[in-house]
C-alpha positions as CSV (number, residue, x, y, z in Angstrom):
1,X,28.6,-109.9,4.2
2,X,28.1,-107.7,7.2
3,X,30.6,-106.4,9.2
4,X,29.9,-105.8,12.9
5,X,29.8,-102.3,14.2
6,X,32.0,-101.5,16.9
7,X,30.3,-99.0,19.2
8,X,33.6,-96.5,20.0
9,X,35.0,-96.8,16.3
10,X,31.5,-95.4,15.3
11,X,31.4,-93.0,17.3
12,X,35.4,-91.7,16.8
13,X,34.2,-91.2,12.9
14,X,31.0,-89.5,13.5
15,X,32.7,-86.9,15.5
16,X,35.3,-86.5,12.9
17,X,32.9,-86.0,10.7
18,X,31.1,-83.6,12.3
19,X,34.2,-81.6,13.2
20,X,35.2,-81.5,9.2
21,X,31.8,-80.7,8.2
22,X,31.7,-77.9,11.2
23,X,34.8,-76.5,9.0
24,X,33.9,-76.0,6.0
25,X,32.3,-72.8,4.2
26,X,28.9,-73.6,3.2
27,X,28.3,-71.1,0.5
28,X,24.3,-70.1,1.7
29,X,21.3,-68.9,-1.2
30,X,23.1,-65.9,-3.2
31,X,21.4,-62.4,-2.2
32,X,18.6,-61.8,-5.0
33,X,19.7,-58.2,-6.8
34,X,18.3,-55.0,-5.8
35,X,15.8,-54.1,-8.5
36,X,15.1,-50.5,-9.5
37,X,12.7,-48.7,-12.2
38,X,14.3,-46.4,-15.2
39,X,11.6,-44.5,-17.3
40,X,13.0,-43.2,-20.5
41,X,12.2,-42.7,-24.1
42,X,13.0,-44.2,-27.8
43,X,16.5,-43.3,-28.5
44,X,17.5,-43.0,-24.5
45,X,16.0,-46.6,-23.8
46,X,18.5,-47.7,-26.6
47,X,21.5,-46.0,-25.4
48,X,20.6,-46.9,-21.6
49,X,20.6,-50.6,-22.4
50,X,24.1,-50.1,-24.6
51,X,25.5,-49.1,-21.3
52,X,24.1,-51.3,-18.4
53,X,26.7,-54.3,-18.9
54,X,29.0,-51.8,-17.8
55,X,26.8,-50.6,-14.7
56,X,26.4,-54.3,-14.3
57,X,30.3,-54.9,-13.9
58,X,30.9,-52.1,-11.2
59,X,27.1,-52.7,-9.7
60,X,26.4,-56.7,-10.1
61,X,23.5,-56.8,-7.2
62,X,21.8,-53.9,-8.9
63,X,19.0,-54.9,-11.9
64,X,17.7,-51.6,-13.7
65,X,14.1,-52.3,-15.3
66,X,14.5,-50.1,-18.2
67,X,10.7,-49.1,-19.2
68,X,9.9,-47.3,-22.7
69,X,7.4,-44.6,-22.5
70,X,6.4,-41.6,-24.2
71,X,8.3,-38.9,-23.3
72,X,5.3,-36.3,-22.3
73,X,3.5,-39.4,-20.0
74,X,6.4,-39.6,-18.3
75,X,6.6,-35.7,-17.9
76,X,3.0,-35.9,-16.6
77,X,3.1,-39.4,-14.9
78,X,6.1,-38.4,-12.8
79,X,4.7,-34.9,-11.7
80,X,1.9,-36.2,-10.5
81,X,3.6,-39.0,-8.6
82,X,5.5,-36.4,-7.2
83,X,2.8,-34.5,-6.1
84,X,0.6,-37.4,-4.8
85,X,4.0,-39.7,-3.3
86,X,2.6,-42.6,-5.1
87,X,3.0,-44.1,-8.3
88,X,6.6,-43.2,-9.2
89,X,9.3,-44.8,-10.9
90,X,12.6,-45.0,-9.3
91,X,14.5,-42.5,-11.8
92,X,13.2,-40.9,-14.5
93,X,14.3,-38.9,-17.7
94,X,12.8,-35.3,-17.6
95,X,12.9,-32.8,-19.9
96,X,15.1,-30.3,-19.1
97,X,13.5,-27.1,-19.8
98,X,10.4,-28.9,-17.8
99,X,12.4,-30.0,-15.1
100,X,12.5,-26.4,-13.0
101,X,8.4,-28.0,-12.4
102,X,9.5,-30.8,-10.6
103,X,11.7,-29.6,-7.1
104,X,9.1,-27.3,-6.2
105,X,6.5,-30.6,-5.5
106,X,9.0,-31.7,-2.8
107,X,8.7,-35.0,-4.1
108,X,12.2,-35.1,-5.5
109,X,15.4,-36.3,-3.7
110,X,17.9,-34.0,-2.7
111,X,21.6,-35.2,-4.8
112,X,23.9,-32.4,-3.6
113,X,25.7,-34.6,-1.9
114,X,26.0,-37.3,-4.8
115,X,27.3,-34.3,-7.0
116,X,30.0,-33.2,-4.6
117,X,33.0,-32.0,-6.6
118,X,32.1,-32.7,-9.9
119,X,30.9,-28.8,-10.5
120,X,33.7,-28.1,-12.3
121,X,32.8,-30.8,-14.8
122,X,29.8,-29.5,-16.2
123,X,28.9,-25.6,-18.1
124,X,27.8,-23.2,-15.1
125,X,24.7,-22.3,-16.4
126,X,23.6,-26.1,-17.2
127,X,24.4,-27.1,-13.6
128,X,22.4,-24.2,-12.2
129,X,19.5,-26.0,-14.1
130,X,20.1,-28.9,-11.4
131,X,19.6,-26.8,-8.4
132,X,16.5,-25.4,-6.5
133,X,16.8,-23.3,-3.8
134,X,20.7,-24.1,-3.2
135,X,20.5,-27.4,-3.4
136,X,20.5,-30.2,-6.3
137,X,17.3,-32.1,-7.3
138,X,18.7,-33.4,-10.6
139,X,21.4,-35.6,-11.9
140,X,22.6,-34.5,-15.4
141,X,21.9,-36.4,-18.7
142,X,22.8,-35.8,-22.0
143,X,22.7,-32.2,-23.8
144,X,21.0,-31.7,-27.6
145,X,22.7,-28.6,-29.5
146,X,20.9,-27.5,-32.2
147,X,22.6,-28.3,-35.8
148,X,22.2,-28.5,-39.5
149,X,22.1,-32.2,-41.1
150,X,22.0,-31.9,-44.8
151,X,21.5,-33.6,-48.3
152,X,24.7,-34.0,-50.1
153,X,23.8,-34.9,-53.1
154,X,21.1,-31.9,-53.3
155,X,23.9,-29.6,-52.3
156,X,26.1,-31.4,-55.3
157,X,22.9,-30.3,-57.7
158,X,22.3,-27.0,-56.2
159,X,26.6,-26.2,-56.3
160,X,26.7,-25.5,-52.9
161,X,29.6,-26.5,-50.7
162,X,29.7,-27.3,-46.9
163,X,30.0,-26.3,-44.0
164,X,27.8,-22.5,-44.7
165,X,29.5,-20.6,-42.1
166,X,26.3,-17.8,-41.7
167,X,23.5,-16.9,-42.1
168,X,23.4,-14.5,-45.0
169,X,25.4,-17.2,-46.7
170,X,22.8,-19.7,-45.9
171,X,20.0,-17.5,-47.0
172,X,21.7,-16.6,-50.5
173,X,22.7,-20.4,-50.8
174,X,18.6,-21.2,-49.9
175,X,17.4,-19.0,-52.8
176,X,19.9,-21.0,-55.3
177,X,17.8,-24.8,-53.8
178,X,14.4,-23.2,-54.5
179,X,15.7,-21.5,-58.2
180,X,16.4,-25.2,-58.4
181,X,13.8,-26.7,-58.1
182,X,10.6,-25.0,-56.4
183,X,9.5,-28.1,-54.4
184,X,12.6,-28.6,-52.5
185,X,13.2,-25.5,-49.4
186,X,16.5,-25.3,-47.8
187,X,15.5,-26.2,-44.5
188,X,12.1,-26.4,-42.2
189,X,10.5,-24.3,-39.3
190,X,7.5,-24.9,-37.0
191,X,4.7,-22.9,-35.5
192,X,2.8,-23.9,-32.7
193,X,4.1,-25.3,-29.4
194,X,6.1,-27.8,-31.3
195,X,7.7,-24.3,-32.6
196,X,9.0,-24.0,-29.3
197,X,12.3,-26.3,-30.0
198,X,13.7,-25.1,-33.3
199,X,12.8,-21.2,-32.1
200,X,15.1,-22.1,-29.1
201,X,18.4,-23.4,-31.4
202,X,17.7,-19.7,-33.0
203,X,17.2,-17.5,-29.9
204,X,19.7,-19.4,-27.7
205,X,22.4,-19.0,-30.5
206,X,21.7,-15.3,-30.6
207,X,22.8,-14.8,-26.8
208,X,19.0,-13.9,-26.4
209,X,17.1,-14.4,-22.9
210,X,13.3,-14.0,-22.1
211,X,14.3,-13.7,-18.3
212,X,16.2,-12.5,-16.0
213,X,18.6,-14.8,-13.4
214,X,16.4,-13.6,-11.0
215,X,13.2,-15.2,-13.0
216,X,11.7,-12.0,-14.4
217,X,10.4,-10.8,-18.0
218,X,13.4,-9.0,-19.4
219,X,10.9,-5.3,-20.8
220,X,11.3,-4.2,-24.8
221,X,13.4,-7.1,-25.2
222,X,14.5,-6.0,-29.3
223,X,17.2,-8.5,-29.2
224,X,14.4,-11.3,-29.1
225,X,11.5,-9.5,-31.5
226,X,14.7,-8.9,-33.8
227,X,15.4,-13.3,-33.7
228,X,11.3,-13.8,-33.9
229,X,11.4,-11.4,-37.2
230,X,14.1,-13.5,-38.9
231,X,12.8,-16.9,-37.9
232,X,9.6,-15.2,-39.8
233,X,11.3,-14.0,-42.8
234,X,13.0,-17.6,-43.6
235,X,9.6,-18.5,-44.8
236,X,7.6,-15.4,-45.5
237,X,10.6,-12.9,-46.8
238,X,13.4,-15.0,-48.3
239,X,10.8,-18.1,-49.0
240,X,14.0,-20.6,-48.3
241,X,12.0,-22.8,-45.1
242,X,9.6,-25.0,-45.3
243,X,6.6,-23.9,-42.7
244,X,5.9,-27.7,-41.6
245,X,4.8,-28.8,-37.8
246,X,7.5,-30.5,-36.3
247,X,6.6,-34.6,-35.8
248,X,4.0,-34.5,-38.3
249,X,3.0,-36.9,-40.9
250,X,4.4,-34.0,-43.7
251,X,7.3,-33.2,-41.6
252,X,8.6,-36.6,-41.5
253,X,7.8,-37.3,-45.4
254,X,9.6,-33.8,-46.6
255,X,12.3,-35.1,-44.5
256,X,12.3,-39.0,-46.3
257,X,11.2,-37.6,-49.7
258,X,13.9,-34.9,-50.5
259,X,11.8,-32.3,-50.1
260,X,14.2,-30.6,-47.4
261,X,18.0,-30.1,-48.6
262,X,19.0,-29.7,-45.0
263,X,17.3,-30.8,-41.5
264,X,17.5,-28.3,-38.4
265,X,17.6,-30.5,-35.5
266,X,19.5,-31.3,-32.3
267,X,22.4,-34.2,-32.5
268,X,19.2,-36.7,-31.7
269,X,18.2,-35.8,-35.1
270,X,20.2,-38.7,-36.4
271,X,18.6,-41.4,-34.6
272,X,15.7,-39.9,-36.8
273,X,17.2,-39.9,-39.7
274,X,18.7,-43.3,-40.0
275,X,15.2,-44.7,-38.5
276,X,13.2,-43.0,-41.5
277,X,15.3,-43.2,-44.0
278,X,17.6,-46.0,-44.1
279,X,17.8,-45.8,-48.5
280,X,19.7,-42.6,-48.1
281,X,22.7,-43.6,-45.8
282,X,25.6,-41.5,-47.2
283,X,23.5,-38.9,-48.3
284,X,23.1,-37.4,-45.5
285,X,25.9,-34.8,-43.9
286,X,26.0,-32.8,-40.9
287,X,27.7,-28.9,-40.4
288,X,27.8,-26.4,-37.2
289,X,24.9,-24.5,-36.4
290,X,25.0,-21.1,-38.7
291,X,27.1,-18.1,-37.2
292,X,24.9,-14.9,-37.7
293,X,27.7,-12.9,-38.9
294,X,31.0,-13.2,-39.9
295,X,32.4,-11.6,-36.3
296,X,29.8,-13.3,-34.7
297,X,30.4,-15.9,-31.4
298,X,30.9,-19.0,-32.9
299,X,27.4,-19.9,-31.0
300,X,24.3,-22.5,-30.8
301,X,21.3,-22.9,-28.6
302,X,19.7,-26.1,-27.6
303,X,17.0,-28.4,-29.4
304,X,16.4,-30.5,-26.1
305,X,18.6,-31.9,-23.2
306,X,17.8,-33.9,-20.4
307,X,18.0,-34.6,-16.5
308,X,17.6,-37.2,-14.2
309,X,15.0,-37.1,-11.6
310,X,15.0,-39.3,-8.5
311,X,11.7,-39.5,-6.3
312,X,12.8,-39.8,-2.5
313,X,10.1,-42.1,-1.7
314,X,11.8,-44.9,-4.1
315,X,12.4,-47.7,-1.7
316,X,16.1,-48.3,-3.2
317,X,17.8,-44.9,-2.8
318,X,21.1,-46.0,-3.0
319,X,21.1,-48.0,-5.9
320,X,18.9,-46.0,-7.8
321,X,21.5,-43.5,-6.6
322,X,24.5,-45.4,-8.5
323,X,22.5,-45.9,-11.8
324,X,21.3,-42.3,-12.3
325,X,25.3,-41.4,-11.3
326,X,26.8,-43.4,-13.8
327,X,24.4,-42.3,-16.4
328,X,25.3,-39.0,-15.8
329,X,28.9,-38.5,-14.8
330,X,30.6,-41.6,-15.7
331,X,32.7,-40.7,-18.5
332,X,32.4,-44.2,-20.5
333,X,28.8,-44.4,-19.4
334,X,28.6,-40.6,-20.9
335,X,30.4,-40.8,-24.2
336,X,28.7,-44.7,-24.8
337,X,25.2,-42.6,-25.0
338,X,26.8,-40.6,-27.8
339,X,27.8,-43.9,-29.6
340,X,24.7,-45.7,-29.1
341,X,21.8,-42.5,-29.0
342,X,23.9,-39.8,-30.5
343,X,23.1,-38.1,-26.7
344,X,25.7,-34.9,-26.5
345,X,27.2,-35.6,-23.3
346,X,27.0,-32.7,-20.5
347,X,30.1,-33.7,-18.8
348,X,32.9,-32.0,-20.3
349,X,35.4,-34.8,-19.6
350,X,33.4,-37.0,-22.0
351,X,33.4,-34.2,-24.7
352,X,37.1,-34.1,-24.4
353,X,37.4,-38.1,-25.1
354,X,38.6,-39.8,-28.3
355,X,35.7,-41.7,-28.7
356,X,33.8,-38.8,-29.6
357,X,35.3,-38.2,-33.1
358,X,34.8,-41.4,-34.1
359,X,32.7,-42.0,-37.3
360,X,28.9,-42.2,-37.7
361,X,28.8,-45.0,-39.8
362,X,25.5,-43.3,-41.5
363,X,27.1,-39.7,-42.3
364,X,30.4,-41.5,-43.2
365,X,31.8,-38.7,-40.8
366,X,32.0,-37.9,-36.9
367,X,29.0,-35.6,-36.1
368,X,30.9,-34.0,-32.9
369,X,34.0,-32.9,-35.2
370,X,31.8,-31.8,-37.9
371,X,29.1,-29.7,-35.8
372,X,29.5,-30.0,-32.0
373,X,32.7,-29.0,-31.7
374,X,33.0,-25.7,-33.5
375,X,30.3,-24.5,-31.7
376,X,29.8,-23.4,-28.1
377,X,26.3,-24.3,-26.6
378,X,24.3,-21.1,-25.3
379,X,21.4,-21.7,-22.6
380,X,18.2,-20.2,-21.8
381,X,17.9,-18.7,-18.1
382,X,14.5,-20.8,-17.7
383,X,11.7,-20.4,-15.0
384,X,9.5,-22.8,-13.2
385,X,6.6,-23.3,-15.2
386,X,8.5,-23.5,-18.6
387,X,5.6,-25.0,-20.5
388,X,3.4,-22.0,-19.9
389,X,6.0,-20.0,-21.9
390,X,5.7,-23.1,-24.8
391,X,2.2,-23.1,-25.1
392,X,2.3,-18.6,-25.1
393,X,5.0,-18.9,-27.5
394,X,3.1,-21.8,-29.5
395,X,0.0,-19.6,-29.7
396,X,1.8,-16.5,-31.2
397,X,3.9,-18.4,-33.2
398,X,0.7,-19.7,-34.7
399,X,-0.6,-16.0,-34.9
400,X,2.0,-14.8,-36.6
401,X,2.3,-17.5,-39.4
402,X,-1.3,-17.5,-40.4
403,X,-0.5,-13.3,-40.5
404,X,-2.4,-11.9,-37.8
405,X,0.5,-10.6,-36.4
406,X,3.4,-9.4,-37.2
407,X,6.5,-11.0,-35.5
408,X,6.8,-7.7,-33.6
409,X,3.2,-7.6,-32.3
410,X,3.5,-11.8,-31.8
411,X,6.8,-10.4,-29.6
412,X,5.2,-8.0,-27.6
413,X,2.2,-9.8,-26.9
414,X,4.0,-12.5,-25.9
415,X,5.9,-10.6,-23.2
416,X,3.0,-8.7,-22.0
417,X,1.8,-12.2,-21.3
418,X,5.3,-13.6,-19.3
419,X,5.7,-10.0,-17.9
420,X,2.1,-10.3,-15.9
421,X,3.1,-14.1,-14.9
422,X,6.5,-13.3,-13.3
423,X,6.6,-9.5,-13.3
């Protein structure tokens, strides 16, 4: 049945209508996120993606595209994005003996203010690392400190007992492995430019500098010839270390095979570890680095480390701002990289949190108590152009193995070289 429509009742509902509807909140299309770029590598993609639901509760309208590369394409992608302006992520992990290269392009975005106040947070020398020309180009990451993992059970056969506090003692217990049995060494070194990273855990440790703070060639540096001689003797003299390129096919099968009764690594060694061989789980234990003396500093150098590099001419400073910040000096964001990467945290908060000596489920022990936090991490004053010294160090290393010189010519050769580069 219809009804008939009476013209000033319509029109006494229609504008109440519209006067309700005029009232209410009409919730409009939700914002679409702010998307940035993170290039990083292996065990860092893993340990960045552990963290990001927790950047993504502080930070909801910021989307991080985490990207997996190798580490030395991103070293050369990003410097020559930096030098060119194009073609550059919005952060990236950089290397941080490498990462003096990258201020001097001018490509890179000035943080001091982002770091304000946190100074006191960080080891002095590490946070110098972060600065160029007074100023901050670099966000800090994660540390690696160089440490022994070891075979338990071939320590059992060999009736050693760990921690080995120094190294004599490791050098006497290193003869009893190889008495042994001749095909197992007590640990493995590395010539070449892959040389570069274990030498450093040995020279670092040993208070040692090639440089100056002012950048130059330190002259007759004995201290250093003196570490480059013992670093030679482990294999040539006292015939305990494996001479085996780091990364390589035999490296990685001495490691699986129980050819090796200990591993010199950094704390990302046990990403490694567990990755290659899974079947020993509870074999495996981890100790400090070595003292080299009784009285010695209870020291160790570095076998890596990382920083955070922002281009400026990323289109989302701000947020890129937050993600590299809370990668760096947020302290759950810091010690969740150890859980998830095994990534020594650089702020010293984190390395003062509980969560650190909790257990590796691998070792069956916590790998800060056992080896991080006995020692104290020593650092290289490093220059600009860092991989020059790698690839002089690499060649002499090389020399000097193959016995063409001896670690005191490879020595002085070597600073001739660096002396004529930086004076």
């Amino acid at each position: 049945m219809d009804f008939p429509v009476n013209r000033r009742r319509f029109l006494q509902v229609a504008g109440a209508t519209a006067l309700a509807t005029s009232s209410l909140k009409i919730p409009s299309a939700q914002a679409a996120p702010t998307k940035i770029t993170y290039w990083a590598w292996s065990e860092h993609v893993r340990g960045a993606k552990a963290v990001y639901p927790k950047f993504q509760q502080q930070h909801p309208d910021i989307e991080v595209d985490i990207i997996n590369l190798n580490p030395q394409e991103i070293q050369d992608k990003m410097l020559i994005a930096l030098t060119t302006g194009v073609g550059a992520p919005d952060v990236a992990l950089i290397i941080e003996k490498r990462f003096p290269t990258y201020p001097q392009t001018g490509g890179l975005l000035d943080v001091t203010k982002s770091l304000a106040g946190l100074e006191s947070q960080y080891e002095p020398r590490l946070w110098a690392r972060l600065h160029y020309e007074g100023k901050a180009y670099g966000v800090p990451y994660i540390n690696n400190s160089a440490v022994m993992f070891y075979r338990r059970d071939i320590f059992e056969k060999a009736g050693l007992t760990a921690p080995i506090d120094t190294w004599p003692e490791w050098i006497e217990a290193g003869k009893k492995v190889r008495a042994m049995d001749s095909n197992v060494y007590m640990h493995q070194v590395s010539g070449g430019v892959a040389g570069n990273g274990p030498l450093d855990g040995y020279m670092e440790s040993a208070g040692v500098q090639y440089f100056d703070e002012k950048g130059k060639t330190i002259r007759n540096n004995k201290a250093a010839a003196d570490v480059l001689r013992f670093y030679f003797d482990l294999v040539k003299k006292h015939d305990i270390a494996l001479l085996v390129r780091h990364n390589s096919p035999e490296y990685f099968v001495a490691m699986k095979t129980g050819k090796l009764a200990a591993l010199h690594s950094g704390n990302w060694g046990l990403e490694r570890i567990e990755s290659e061989s899974p079947e020993n789980k509870g074999k495996w234990g981890v100790m400090p680095w070595p003292k080299w003396s009784k009285d010695a500093p209870a020291t160790t150098g570095t076998w890596g480390g990382s920083v955070l590099a922002i281009p400026k001419s990323g289109k989302n400073i701000d947020a890129t701002v937050k993600w590299a910040t809370f990668l760096g000096t947020n302290v759950d964001a810091q010690v969740g990289l150890w859980q998830s990467s095994y990534g020594y945290p650089t702020n010293l908060l984190a390395q003062k949190d509980p969560r650190m000596l909790e257990t590796q489920s691998y070792l069956g022990q916590s790998m800060y108590e056992a080896s991080l936090k006995p020692r104290e991490t020593k650092y290289f004053n490093l220059i600009p152009d860092w991989p020059r010294v790698q690839v002089a160090m690499g060649r002499q290393l090389d020399l000097m193995f193959k016995g063409d010189r001896t670690p005191e010519q490879a020595w002085a050769d070597f600073e001739a070289e660096m002396a004529a580069f930086t004076g």
